[in-house]
N, C-alpha and C positions, 0 to 999 in steps of 0.2 A: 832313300839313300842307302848303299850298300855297306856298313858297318865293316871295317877290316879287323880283324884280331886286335892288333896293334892300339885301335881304340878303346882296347878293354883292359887296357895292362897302363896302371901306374906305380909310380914308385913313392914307397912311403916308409920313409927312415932308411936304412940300409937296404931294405927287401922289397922286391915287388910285388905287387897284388894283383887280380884279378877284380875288377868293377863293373857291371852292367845294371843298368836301370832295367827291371822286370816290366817286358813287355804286356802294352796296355789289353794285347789276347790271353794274356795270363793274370793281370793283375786280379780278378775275383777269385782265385784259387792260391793265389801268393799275396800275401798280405806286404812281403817287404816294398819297400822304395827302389832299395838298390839291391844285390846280389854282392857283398863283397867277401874276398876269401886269399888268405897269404899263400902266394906259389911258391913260400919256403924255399926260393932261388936269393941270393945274394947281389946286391946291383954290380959291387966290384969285380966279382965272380963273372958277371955277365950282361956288358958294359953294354951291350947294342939291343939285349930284350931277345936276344933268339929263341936261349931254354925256355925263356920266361913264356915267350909269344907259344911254344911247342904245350907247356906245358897249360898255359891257358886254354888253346883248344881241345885237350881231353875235358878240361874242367867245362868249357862251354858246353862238348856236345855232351857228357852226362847232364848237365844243366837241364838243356832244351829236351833231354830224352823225360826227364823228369817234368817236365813241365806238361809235354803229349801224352804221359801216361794221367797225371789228374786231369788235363783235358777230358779223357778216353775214358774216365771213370776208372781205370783198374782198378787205382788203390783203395777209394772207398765200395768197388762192390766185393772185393775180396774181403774188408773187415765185414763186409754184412755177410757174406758165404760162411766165413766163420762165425758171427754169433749166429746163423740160423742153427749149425751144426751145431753149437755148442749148447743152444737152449733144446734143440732136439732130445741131446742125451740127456738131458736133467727130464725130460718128462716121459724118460725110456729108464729112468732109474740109475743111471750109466754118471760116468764122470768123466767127460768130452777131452782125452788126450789123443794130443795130433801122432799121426803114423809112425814118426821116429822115437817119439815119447813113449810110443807101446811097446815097439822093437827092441827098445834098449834098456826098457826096465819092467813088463809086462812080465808074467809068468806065462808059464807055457799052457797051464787051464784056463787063466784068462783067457786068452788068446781063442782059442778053441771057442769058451763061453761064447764067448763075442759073436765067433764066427758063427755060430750054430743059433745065436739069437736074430744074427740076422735072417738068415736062412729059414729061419722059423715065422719070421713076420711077411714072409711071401714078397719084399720089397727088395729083392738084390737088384731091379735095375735100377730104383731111384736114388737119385746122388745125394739127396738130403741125407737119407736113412743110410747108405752105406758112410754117410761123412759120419754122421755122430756114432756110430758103433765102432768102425774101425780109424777113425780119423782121418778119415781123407783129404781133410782143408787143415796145410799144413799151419801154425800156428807164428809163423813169419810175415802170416797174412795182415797179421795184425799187430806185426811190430810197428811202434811207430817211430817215424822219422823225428830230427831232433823238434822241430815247427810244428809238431804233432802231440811230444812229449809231455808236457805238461797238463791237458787236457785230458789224457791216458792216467796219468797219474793223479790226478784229483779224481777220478772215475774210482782209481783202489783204493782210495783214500778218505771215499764219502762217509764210509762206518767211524773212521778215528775222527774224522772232524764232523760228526751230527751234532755235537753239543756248542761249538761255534755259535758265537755269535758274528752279524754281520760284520763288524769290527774285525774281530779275532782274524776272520776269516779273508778279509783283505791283509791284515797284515802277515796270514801266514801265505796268501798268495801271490803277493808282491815279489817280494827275492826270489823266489823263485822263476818268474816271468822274467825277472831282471837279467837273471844268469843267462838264462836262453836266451834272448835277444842279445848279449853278449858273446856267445858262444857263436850262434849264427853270425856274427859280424865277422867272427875272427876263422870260423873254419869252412863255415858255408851250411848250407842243409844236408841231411845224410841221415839214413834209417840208424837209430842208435847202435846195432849189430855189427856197423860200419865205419863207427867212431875207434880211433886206432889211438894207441897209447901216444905217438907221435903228434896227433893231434892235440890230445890231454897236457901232452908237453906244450907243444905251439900253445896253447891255451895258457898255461901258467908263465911261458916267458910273454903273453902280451902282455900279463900283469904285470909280474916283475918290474915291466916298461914302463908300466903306466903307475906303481909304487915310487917309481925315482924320477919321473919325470914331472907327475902330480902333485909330490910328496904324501903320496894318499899311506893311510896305515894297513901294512900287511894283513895284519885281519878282515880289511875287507874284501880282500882277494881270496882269504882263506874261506869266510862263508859264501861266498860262489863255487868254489871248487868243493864245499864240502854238501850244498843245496844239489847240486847237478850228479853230483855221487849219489847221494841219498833218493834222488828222483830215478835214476838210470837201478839202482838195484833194487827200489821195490818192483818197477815196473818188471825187471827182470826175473824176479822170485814168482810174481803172481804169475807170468807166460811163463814162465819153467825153461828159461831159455841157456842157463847156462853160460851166462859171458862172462868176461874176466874181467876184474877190476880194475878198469883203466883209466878213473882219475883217482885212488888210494895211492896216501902216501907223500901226495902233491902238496904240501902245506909249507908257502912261506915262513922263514923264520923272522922271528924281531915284531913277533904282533904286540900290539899295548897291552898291559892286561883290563884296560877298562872296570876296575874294581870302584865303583862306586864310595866316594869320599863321605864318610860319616860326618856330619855337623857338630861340634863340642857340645856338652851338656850346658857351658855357660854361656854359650853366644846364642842357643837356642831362649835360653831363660833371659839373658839382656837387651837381645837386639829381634829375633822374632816371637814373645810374648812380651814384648812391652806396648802397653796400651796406643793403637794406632796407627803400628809398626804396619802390618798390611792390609790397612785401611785402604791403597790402592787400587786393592783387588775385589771383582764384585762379591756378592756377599758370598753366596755356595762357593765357591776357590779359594775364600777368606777360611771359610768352614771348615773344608775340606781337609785344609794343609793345619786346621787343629785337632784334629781328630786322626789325622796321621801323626801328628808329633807325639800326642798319649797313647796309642795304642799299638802305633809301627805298624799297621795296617795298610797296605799295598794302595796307593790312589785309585788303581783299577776295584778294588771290592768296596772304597768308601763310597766312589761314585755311582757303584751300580748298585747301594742300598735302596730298598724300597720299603713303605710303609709298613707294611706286613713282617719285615724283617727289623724292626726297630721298637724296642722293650726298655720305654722310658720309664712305667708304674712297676715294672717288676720288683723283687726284694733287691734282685742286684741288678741295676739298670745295666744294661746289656744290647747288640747288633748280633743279627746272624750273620754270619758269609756264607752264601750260598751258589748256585749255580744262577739259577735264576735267567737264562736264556742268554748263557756264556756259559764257557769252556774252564773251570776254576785253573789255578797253575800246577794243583797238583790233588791227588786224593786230599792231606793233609791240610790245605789249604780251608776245607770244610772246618768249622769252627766258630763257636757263640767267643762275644769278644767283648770281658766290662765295659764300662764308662764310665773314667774317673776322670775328674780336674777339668779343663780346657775342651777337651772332649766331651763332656759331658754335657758343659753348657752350648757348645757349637751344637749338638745331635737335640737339644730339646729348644734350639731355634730350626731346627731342620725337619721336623719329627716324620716330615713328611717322603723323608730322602733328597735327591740331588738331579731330579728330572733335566735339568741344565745340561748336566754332564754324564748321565744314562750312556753308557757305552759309546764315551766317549772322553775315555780318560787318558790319551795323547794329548787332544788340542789342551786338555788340561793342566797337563806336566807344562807341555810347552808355553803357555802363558805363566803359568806357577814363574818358570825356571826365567823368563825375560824378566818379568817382575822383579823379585827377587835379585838379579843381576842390575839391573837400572837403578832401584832403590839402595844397592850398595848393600845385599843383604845374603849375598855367599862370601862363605870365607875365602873364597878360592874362587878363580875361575874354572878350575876342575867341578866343582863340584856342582852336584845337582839335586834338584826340590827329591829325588828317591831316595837320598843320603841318610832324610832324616829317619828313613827305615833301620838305616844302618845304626842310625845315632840309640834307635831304640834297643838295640839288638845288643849293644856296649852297656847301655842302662842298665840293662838285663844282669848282663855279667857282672857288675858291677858290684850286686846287691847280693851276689853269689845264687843265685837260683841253682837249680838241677836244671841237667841237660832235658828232662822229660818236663819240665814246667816251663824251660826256654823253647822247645820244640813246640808246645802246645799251643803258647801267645804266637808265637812268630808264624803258624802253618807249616812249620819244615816237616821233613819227614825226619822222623825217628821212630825209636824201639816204642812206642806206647803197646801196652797190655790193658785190656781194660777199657773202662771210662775217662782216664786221663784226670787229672785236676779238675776240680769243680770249679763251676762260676764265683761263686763267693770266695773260694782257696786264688785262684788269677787274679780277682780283685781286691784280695790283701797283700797279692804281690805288687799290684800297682800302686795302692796305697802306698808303696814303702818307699818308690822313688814318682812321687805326682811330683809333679813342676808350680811354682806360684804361676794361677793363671793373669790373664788380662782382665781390664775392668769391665771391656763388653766385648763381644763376639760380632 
C-alpha cells in the first residue's frame, strides 16, 4: 500500500507531529519503533495540515536519505577512514588534526613540517598517509548523530569511569540513555552539529509540558537538559569541533531542593535502637543500618565492606573504606572509620562483611526505606534510610567538633594538611556522643 504524507502527520496537543513506523529494511540499523518529531506548526494556525503535510515531507525525505546512507555504509566507513587516519598519525609521531583544524590554527612551520614529511616518506599518492599527515578525513566524519551519542561519549569517558563498578556504572549510564531516547522522541535523529538552539528549546518546552501536566518535579527535567549538555560538550571538546552551547542556560525554575531530612537524635535512640525495632529486616540490612546510625557512613561503603577491610582485634577496632572495585564518592571519601557502640556490635556479627549487598546498596536503601515506612519508623514521609547520615553529621556539630575532625569522620572534602586525626583521636570523638545500644543486633 502506498503511504500518503497525510498518514504520517498527527496531532498531539495544540501541535502537529510527524510519526512513522521505521521501515522493517531499515529496522537493523534503527533501533527505534517509531520515528516521531514536532513540526513546531500550531493545529489552529493550520487547521487542514497543509504546512504541517509541506513540512513533514522535508522531514520525510532527510529521514529516508538518512536511512540509505546507513544502508550504504557511508556513515560507519567514514568513522573507520577516520580512525584509520588518526591511528596512522600516532604511529608517524603526529597528532591527527583534520584539514580545517590545521588551517586555522597550524603554524606556518608546522605546516611545511608536515608537508616535507610527507614528501619524504615517498607515499604522497596513498590516502592513508596523506589523511594522517595533512588531515584529509575531515573530522565531521565522526561526529556522531544524537542515536549515536552516547556510545561516542562513553568511548571518551572510559579513563574517568575505569574505577566503576558494574553498579556505579549502570547507574551512571542510565540517565543518560534516558535523555536521548527522550530527546529523539521529541526532535527526531540529527548529527549533534545540527541540533539548533530551537530545538533545545522545543526540548525544554516538551518538558515544561510534561512538569504541569505530570506534576513531575522541575528537577527532573533539569538533569536531562543538564546530562545531554554535558554529553554534547565533552564529545565536542575531544573532536575539537567548536559548537555553541545549545542546551546552556535552559534550567527550569521551582526544582525541589531534595535535601535529605536528618532523623532526630531521640527518635533514633527511642524508636530505631529499641530492642526489636528492625527485627523485620534480614539480618545484614538489620546490621547495616546500625553501623550507619554510629559512624554516618554512606550504605554504599558499609555494604561494600570486605573482610580484609574490617579490624575488630585492633587497639582501636576500626573498617577501612576503600575503593575496592568501585568508584569511592570522592578522594576524601578514603578513610579508616572506629567502631563504637551499636556499630561495633553489628561489625563483630558481620566480621566477614555484607556479601548480600556487595554493590548493591540501592536494592538496599530501597528495602531499608519500605521497612522503615511500613513499620511506622520515619518521622516523615519526606524522609529517608540516607537521613541518618545526616542525623550523624548534626551529632557532630553538636558536640562541637572542628570543621577538620567533621570532615574526616564524614569523607568531605576539606583543608586537611597532614595525617588528619588519628583513629583513637575519631574514637574519642565518638565516644562523646555513642547512643545506648540495643540488646542484640
Amino acid at each position: 500500500m502506498v503511504r500518503r504524507m497525510a498518514d504520517y502527520i498527527v496531532q498531539r496537543g495544540d501541535y502537529w507531529h510527524f510519526v512513522r513506523r521505521v521501515p522493517t529494511a531499515f529496522a537493523h540499523l534503527d533501533r527505534r519503533t517509531f520515528v516521531r518529531a514536532p513540526l513546531k506548526i500550531r493545529v489552529e494556525d493550520d487547521p487542514a495540515g497543509k504546512r504541517a503535510k509541506r513540512a513533514a515531507e522535508e522531514f520525510n525525505r532527510q529521514l529516508e536519505s538518512g536511512w540509505r546512507d546507513l544502508s550504504e555504509g557511508r556513515v560507519q566507513e567514514a568513522g573507520i577512514r577516520f580512525e584509520a587516519a588518526r591511528r596512522r598519525a600516532r604511529t608517524l609521531g603526529l597528532i591527527y588534526e583534520p584539514a580545517l583544524v590545521l588551517a586555522e590554527t597550524a603554524s606556518t612551520d608546522e605546516l611545511v613540517q608536515r608537508a616535507f614529511r610527507l614528501a619524504a616518506s615517498g607515499k604522497i599518492d596513498d590516502p592513508l598517509e596523506t589523511a594522517a599527515i595533512l588531515g584529509g578525513v575531515e573530522a565531521e566524519s565522526e561526529i556522531p548523530s544524537l542515536s549515536t551519542l552516547f556510545e561516542t561519549y562513553e568511548r571518551f569517558r572510559s579513563f574517568s569511569n575505569r574505577g566503576k563498578s558494574d553498579d556505579q556504572r549502570r547507574k551512571w549510564r542510565n540517565p543518560k540513555l534516558k535523555v536521548i531516547r527522550n530527546l529523539l522522541h521529541v526532535i527526531g535523529d540529527k548529527r549533534i552539529d545540527r541540533i539548533t538552539r530551537r530545538d533545545a528549546l522545543t526540548f525544554r518546552e516538551w518538558w515544561e509540558q510534561r512538569v504541569l501536566d505530570e506534576g513531575l518535579d522541575p528537577g527532573t527535567a533539569n538533569k536531562d537538559l543538564s546530562h545531554i549538555n554535558s554529553m554534547i560538550n565533552e564529545v565536542d571538546l575531544k573532536l575539537k569541533l567548536g559548537l555553541p552551547r545549545t542546551f546552556a542556560g535552559l534550567s527550569l525554575e521551582g526544582a525541589s531542593n531534595n535535601k535529605r531530612l536528618p532523623f532526630e537524635t531521640e527518635f533514633i535512640q527511642e524508636r530505631l535502637l529499641l530492642t526489636g525495632a528492625l527485627d523485620g529486616l534480614n539480618a545484614e540490612a538489620r546490621r547495616i543500618v546500625f553501623v550507619c546510625i554510629e559512624t554516618g557512613m554512606r550504605p554504599s561503603e558499609v555494604c561494600n565492606l570486605t573482610e580484609d577491610r574490617i579490624h575488630l582485634e585492633a587497639p582501636v577496632p576500626h573498617v577501612e573504606v576503600r575503593p575496592d572495585g568501585r568508584e569511592t564518592k570522592n578522594f576524601w571519601s578514603v578513610r579508616d572509620m572506629p567502631l563504637v557502640g551499636v556499630a561495633l556490635m553489628a561489625m563483630k556479627e558481620q566480621s566477614r562483611g555484607f556479601p548480600r549487598y556487595r554493590h548493591k546498596a540501592d536494592g538496599l536503601s530501597n528495602l531499608v526505606n519500605d521497612f522503615l515506612r511500613n513499620a511506622g519508623l520515619m518521622p516523615s514521609p519526606e524522609h529517608k534510610f540516607y537521613g541518618l547520615r545526616h542525623s550523624f553529621a548534626d551529632r557532630l556539630t553538636a558536640i562541637r567538633v572542628t570543621d577538620e575532625e567533621k570532615d574526616s569522620l564524614m569523607g568531605h572534602a576539606g583543608g586537611l594538611y597532614g595525617q588528619g586525626p588519628s583513629l583513637a583521636h575519631k574514637a574519642a570523638i565518638l565516644d562523646r556522643m555513642v547512643l545506648k545500644p540495643p540488646e542484640r543486633v
